[in-house]
PAVEX-924384 format. One line per field, with one value per residue (C-alpha): residue in three letters; x, y, z. Coordinates in Angstrom, 1 decimal, always signed. Each point is the difference from the previous one (the first is absolute). Example, Ala and Ser with C-alpha at 12.3 -4.5 7.8 and 13.67 -1.06 7.14 Angstrom:
BEGIN
res	ALA;SER
x	+12.3;+1.4
y	-4.5;+3.4
z	+7.8;-0.7
! end
This chain:
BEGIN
res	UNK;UNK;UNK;UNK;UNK;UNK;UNK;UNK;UNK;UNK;UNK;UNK;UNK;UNK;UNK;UNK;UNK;UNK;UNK;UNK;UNK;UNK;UNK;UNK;UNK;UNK;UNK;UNK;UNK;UNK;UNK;UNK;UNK;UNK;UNK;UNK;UNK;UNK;UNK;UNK;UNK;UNK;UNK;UNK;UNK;UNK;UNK;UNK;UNK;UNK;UNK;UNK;UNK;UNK;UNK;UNK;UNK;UNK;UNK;UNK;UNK;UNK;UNK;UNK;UNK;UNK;UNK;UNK;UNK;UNK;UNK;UNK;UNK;UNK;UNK;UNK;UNK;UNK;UNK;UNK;UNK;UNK;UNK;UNK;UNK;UNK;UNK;UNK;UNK;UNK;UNK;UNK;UNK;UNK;UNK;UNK;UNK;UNK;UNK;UNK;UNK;UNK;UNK;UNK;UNK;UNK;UNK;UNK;UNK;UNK;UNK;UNK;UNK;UNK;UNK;UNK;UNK;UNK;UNK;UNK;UNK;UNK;UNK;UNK;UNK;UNK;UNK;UNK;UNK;UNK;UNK;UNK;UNK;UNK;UNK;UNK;UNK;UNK;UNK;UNK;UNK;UNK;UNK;UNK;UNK;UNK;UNK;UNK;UNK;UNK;UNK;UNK;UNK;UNK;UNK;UNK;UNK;UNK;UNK;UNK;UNK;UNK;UNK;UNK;UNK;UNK;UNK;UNK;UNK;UNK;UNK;UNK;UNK;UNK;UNK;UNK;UNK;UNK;UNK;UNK;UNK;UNK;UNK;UNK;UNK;UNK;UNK;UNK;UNK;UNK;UNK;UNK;UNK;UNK;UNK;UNK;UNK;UNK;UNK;UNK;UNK;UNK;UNK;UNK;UNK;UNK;UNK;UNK;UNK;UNK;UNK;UNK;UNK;UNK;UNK;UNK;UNK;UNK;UNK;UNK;UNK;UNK;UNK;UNK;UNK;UNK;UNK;UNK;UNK;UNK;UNK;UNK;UNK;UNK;UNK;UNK;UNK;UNK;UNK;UNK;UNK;UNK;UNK;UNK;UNK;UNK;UNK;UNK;UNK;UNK;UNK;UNK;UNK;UNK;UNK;UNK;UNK;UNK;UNK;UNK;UNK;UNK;UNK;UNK;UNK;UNK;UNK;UNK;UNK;UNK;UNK;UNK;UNK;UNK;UNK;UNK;UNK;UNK;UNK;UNK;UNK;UNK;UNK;UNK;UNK;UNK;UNK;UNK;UNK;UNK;UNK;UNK;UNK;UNK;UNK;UNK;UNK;UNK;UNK;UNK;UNK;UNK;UNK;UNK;UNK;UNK;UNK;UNK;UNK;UNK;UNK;UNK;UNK;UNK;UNK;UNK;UNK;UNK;UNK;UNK;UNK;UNK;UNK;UNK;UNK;UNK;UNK;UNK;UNK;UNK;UNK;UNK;UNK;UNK;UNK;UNK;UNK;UNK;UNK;UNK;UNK;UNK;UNK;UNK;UNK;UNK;UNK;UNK;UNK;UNK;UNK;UNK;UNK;UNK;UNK;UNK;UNK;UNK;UNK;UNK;UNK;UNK;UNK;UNK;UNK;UNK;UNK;UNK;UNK;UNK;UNK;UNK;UNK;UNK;UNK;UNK;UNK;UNK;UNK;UNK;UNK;UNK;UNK;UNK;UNK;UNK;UNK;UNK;UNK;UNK;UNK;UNK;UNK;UNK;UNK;UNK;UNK;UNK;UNK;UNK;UNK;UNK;UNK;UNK;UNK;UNK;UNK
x	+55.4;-3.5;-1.3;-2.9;-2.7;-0.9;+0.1;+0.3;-2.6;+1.2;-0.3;+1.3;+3.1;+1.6;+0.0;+0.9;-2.1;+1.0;-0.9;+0.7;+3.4;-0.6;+1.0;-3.1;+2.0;-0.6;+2.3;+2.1;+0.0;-0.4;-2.2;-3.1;-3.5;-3.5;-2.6;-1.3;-0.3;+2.2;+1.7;-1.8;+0.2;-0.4;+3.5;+1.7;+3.0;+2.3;+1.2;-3.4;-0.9;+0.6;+0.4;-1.1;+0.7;-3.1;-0.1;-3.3;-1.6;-0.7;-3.5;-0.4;-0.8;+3.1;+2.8;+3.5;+1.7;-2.2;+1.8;-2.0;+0.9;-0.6;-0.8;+0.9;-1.4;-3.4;+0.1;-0.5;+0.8;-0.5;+0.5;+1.9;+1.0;+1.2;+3.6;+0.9;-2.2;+0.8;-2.6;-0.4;+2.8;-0.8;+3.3;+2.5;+3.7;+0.6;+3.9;+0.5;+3.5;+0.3;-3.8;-0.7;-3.0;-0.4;-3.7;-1.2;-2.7;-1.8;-1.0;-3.9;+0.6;+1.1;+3.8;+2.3;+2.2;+2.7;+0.1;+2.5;-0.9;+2.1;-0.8;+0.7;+0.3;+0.2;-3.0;-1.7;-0.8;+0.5;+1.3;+0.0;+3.2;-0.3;-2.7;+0.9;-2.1;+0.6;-0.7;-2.8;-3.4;-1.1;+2.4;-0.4;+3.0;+3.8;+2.3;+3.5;+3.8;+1.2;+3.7;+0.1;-2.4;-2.2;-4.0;-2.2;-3.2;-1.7;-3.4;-3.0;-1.5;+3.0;+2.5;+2.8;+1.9;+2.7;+3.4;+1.1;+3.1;-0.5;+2.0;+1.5;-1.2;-3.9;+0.5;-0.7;-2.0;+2.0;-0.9;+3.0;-2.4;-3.5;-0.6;-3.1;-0.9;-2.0;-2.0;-3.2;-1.3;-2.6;-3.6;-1.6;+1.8;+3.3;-0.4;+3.0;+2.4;-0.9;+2.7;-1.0;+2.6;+3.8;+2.3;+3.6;+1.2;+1.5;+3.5;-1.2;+1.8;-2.8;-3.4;-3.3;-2.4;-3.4;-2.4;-3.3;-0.5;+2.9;+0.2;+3.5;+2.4;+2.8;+3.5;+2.1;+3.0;+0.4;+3.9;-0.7;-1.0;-2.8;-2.9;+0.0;-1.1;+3.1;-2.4;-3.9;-1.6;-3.4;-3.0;-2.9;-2.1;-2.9;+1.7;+0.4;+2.7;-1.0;+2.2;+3.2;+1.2;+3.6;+0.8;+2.0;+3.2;-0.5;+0.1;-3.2;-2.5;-3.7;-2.1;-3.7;-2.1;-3.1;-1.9;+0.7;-0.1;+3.7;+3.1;+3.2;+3.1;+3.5;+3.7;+2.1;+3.4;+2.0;+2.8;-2.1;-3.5;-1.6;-3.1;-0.1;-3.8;-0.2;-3.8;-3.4;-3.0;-3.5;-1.9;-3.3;-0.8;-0.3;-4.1;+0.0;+2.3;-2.6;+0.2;-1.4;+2.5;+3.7;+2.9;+0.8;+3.1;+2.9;+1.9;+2.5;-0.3;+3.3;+1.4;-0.2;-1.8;-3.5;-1.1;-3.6;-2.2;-3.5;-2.5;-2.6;-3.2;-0.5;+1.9;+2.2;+3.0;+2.3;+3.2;+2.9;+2.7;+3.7;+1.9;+3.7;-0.1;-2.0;-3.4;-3.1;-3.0;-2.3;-1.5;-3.0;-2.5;-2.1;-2.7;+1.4;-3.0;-1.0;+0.0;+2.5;+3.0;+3.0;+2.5;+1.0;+3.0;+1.0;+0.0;+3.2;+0.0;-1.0;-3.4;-2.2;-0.7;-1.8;-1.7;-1.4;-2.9;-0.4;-3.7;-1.2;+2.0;+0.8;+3.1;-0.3;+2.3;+1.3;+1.4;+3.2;+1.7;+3.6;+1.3;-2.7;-1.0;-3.2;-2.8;-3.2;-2.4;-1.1;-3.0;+2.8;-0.1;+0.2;-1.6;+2.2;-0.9;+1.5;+3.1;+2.4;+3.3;+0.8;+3.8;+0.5;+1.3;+2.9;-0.5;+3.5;-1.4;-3.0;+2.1;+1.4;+3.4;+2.0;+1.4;-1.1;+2.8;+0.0;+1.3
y	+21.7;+0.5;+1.8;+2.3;-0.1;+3.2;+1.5;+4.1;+1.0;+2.1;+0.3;-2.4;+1.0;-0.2;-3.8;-0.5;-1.2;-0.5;-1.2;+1.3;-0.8;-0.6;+3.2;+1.5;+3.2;+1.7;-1.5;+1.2;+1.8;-2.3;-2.6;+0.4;-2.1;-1.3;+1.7;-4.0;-1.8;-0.2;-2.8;-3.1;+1.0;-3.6;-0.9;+0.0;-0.8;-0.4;-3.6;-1.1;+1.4;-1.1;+2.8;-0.8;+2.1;-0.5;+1.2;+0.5;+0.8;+3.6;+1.7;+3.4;-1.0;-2.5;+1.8;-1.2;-2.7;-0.9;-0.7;-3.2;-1.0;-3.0;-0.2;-3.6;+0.3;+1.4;-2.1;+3.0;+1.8;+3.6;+2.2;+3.0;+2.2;+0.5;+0.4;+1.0;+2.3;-2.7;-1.1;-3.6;-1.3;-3.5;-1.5;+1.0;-1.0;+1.4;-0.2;+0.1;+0.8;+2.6;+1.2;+0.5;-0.8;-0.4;+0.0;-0.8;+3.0;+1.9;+3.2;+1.2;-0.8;-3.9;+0.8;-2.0;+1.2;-1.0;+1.9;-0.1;+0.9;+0.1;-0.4;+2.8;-1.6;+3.1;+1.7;-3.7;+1.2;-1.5;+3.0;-0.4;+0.0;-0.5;-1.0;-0.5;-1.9;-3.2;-1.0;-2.1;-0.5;-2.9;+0.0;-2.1;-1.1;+0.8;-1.4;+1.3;-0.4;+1.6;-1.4;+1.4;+3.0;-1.1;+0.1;-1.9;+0.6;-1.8;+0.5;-2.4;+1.6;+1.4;-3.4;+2.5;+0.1;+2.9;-0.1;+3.4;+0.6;+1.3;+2.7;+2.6;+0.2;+0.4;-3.2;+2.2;-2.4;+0.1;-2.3;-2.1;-1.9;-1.6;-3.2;-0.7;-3.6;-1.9;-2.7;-2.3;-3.2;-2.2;+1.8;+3.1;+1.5;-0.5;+1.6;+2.7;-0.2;+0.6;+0.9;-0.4;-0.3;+1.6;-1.0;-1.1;-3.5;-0.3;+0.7;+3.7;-0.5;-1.9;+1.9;-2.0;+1.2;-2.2;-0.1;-1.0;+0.2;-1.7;-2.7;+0.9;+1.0;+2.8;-0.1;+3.4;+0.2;+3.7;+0.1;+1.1;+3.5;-1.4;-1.5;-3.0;-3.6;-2.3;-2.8;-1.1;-3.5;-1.0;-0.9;-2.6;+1.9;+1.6;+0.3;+3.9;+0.8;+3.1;-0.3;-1.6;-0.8;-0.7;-2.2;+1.6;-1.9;-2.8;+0.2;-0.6;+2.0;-0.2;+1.6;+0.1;-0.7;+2.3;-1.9;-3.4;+0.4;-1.9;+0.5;-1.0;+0.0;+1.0;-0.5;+2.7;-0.2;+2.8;+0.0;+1.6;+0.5;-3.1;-1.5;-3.7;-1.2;-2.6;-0.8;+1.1;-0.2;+1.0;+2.2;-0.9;-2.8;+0.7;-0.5;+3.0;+1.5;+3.2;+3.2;+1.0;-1.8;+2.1;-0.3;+2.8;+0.3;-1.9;+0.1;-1.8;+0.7;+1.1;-2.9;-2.0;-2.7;+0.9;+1.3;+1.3;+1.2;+1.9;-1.2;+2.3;-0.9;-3.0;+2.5;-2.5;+0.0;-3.0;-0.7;-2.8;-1.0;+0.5;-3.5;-0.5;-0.2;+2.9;-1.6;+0.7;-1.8;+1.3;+0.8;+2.4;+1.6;+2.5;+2.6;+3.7;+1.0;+2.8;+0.5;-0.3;+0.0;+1.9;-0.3;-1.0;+0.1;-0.9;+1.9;+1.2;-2.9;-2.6;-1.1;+1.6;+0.4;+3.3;-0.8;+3.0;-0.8;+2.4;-0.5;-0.1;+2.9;-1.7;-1.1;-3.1;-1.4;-3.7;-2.3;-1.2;-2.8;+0.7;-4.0;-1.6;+2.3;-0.3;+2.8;+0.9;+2.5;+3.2;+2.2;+2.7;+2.6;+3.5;+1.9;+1.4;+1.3;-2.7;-1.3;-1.5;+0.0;-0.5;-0.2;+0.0;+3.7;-0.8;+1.7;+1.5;+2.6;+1.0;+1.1;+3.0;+0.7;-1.0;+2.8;+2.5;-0.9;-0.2;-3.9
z	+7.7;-0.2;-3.2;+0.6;-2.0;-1.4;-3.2;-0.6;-2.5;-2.9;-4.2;-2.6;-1.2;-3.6;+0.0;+3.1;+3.5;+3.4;+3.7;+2.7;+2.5;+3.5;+1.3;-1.9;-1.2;-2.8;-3.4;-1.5;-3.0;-2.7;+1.9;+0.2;+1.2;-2.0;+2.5;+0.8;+3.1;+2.6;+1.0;+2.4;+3.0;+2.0;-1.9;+3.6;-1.6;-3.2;+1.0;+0.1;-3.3;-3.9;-2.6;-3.5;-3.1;-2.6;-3.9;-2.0;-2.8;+1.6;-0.1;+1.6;+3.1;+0.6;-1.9;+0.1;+1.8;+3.8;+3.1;+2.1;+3.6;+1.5;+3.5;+0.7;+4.0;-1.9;-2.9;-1.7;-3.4;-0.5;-3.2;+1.5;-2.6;-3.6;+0.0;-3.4;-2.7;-2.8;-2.7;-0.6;+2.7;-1.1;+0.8;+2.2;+1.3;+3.4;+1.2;+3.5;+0.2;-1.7;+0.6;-3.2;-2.0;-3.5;-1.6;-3.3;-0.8;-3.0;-1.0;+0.6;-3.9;+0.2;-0.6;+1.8;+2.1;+2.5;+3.7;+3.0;+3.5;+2.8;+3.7;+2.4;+3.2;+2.3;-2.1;-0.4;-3.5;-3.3;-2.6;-3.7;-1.5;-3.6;-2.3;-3.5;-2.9;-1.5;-4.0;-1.0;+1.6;+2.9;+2.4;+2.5;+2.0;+1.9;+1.0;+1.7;+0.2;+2.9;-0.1;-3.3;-0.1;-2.4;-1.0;-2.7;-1.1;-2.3;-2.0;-1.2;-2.3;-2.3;+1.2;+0.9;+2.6;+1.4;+2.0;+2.5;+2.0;+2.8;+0.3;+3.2;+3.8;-1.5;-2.0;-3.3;-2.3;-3.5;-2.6;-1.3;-2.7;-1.1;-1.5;-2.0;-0.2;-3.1;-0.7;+0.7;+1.0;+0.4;+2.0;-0.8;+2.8;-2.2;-2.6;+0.9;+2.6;+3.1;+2.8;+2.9;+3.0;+0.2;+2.5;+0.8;+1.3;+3.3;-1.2;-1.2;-3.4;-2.7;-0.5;-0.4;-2.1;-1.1;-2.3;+0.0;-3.5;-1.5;+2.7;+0.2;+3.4;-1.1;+1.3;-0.1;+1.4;+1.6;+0.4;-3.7;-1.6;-2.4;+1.2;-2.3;+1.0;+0.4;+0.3;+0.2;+1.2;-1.3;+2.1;-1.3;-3.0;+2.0;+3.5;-0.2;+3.2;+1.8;+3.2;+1.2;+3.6;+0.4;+3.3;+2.8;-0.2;-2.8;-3.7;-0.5;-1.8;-0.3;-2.8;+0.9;-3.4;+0.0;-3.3;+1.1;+4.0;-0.2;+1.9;-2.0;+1.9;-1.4;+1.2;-0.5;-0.6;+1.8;-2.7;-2.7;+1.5;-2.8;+1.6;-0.2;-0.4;+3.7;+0.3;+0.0;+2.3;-1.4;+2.4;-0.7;-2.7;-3.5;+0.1;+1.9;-1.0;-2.3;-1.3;+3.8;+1.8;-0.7;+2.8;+1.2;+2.6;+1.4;+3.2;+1.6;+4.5;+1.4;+1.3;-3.5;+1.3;-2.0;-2.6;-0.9;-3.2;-0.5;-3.0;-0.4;-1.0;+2.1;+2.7;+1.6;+1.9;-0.6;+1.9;-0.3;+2.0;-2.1;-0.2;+0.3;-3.3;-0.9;-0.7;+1.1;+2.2;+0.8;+3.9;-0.1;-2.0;+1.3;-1.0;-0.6;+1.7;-3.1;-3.6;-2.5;+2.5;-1.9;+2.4;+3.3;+2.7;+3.4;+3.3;+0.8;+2.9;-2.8;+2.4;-2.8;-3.5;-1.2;-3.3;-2.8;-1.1;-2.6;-1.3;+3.3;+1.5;+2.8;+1.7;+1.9;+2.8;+0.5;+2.2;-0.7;+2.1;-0.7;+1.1;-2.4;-2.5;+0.4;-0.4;+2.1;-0.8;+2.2;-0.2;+0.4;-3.3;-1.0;-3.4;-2.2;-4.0;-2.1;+2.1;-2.5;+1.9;+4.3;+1.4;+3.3;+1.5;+2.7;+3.5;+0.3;-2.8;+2.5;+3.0;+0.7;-0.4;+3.3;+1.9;-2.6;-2.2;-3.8;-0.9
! end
């Protein structure tokens, strides 16, 4: 079905923002619209369009979380409207399935706080079903459990993390425990831990947690009630893991290194969720490897066949081709095309790579060639205030409901 591009104008509601539905009627009560522009109206069709979901460190002209098509005939972005009233949506985990998406956020006061939206398919509207704040200060990534129902957040500045259930139809957020870490290491940077990434291994049972500032990767097994670390391997003194990407259907496990520009790969063992130290590429060498150069994201493309990091500061793009045996080697390097590039993600079709540039405020497309690996720049790009976070936003969420029926 086609999906026609117009938004109904209207007021912000209580922490909620919508678009428009096809039919153009007026929502529901309970949904309502940012008075922003409508949507592009040369998007002839939803097959030949990408969605993008984008978090930010908001200012009050981009508030919330931003909605960006992709007009792949056009070459084409275009920022069409916030989606969500959130402060500081700077990273995000968007679950197709069950439509639901789950935002890291803070008060207008810097408190952190945990929020759940849920798409409305015949309103096309995201609604605001809980909101509920989160100890500590700095918090800075999700992660997600759907077999389970389960959320972690975790904090940099305070080194805490916290476990919910998710509880009911709504997927009521209710915290089950909090963990806070201790410890140092080598750089200036370490002087405190530092988490930095939460998420769960591709059986849904062991929790990851790092930290940058210990130089340490936390194990927590969530079958449990206490959120206690049943184990922890150590990275090299000054590495300072900030992300993980876990492979589609191998055990392998890759920590990208922000302080030393390093990937080190791990084996986990499905029995009891232990990571067993495999090998280690470094990014960019050790001579330039400086206080402005700090790695920044990790992620592995769909079909497990390559894997690809950001370093900011030189503003590079680096990508490697995943061995048999779970090593890397490397295939392309690439500009970002911006400033201090904060994240990235593929297209939903895997031909492209959208990069944040976050000092820059710009979001830049690339080429991706899906049988090689191997990444081309574009002139294509979009402004954005301080992009830190893009996922791709499946189609099937962007068409009306078939026949008028609820599904």
């Amino acid at each position: 079905m086609l999906l026609k591009n117009a938004l109904n104008k209207g007021t912000v509601g209580k922490a909620i923002t919508t678009w428009a539905c096809a039919t153009a009627a007026l929502f529901t009560v309970g949904c309502e619209t940012h008075p922003t522009a409508s949507l592009n109206a040369n998007q002839a069709s939803v097959s030949n369009t990408e969605y993008f979901l984008v978090g930010s460190y908001t200012a009050p002209e981009t508030p919330g979380v931003q909605l960006l098509s992709f007009d792949i005939s056009a070459q084409q972005l275009q920022l069409e409207k916030a989606v969500t009233d959130t402060i500081n949506p700077s990273y995000l985990n968007w679950q197709s399935e069950s439509q639901m998406l789950y935002a890291i956020a803070t008060t207008t006061t810097n408190e952190p706080r945990l929020e759940i939206h849920q798409w409305q398919a015949q309103q096309q509207a995201f609604e605001l079903l809980h909101s509920v704040p989160v100890n500590g200060s700095g918090i800075c990534h999700i992660g997600v459990n759907p077999e389970h129902q389960q959320v972690a957040v975790v904090n940099y500045n305070s080194g805490n993390s916290a476990l919910f259930d998710l509880e009911g139809p709504t997927q009521t957020p209710v915290l089950r425990d909090e963990y806070q870490h201790s410890g140092s290491s080598l750089t200036s940077r370490q002087e405190a831990p530092h988490l930095h990434f939460a998420g769960w291994g591709n059986n849904n049972r062991y929790l990851y947690i790092t930290d940058l500032g210990t130089d340490e990767i936390l194990m927590f097994d969530t079958h449990k009630q206490a959120l206690k670390p049943q184990h922890k391997v150590s990275t090299l003194a000054g590495d300072g893991p900030r992300h993980l990407a876990f492979h589609p259907s191998k055990p392998w496990v890759y920590s990208l290194n922000e302080l030393s520009n390093s990937i080190a790969i791990f084996e986990q063992q499905n029995s009891d969720g232990t990571l067993i130290p495999s090998g280690r590429v470094e990014v960019i060498s050790a001579a330039n490897t400086t206080p402005k150069n700090t790695a920044s994201a990790i992620r592995i493309s769909p079909n497990g066949k390559y894997l690809y990091v950001a370093i900011r500061g030189e503003n590079m793009l680096y990508g490697y081709s995943i061995q048999d045996s779970g090593e890397l080697k490397k295939v392309t390097q690439l500009s970002t095309g911006g400033n201090h590039p904060r994240d990235f993600n593929f297209s939903t079709s895997g031909n492209y790579i959208l990069v944040a540039n976050q000092h820059s405020n710009r979001l830049n497309l690339i080429q991706r060639n899906k049988q090689t690996g191997v990444l081309t720049a574009t002139t294509v790009e979009a402004s954005v205030h301080k992009p830190s976070f893009i996922q791709s936003f499946d189609n099937s969420a962007l068409l009306p409901v078939r026949g008028g029926s609820t599904q």
